[in-house]
Phi, psi and omega in degrees: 000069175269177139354328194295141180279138148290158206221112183295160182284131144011066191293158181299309187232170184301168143309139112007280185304321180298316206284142196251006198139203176235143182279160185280307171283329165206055163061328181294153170324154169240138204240122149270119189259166174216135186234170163258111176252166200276153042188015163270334193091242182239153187231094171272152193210123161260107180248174193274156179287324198261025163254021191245355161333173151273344171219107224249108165287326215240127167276005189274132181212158203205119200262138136262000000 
């Protein structure tokens, strides 16, 4: 019983609202995340869905 966060399980397929296109490389959705770096501000970022696995086939990603 430590401390460790859990990670929700995985939807099968993206929201709707998140996908931004299609990856170039291996046909699957492109999802847009948004992260904070601190004292920088938000960072968006478009990743292929299937690098958001537990076993990421597809590495592609794209900083706007």
């Amino acid at each position: 019983m430590g401390s460790e966060k859990r990670q929700p399980a995985r939807q099968e397929r993206p929201d709707p609202e998140w996908v931004r296109g299609v990856c170039p490389r291996c046909g699957e959705e492109l999802v847009s995340k948004c992260y904070y770096v601190g004292g920088r501000g938000y960072l968006v970022i478009w990743e292929c869905w299937s690098s958001l696995a537990e076993t990421s086939t597809c590495d592609y990603r794209r900083v706007l």
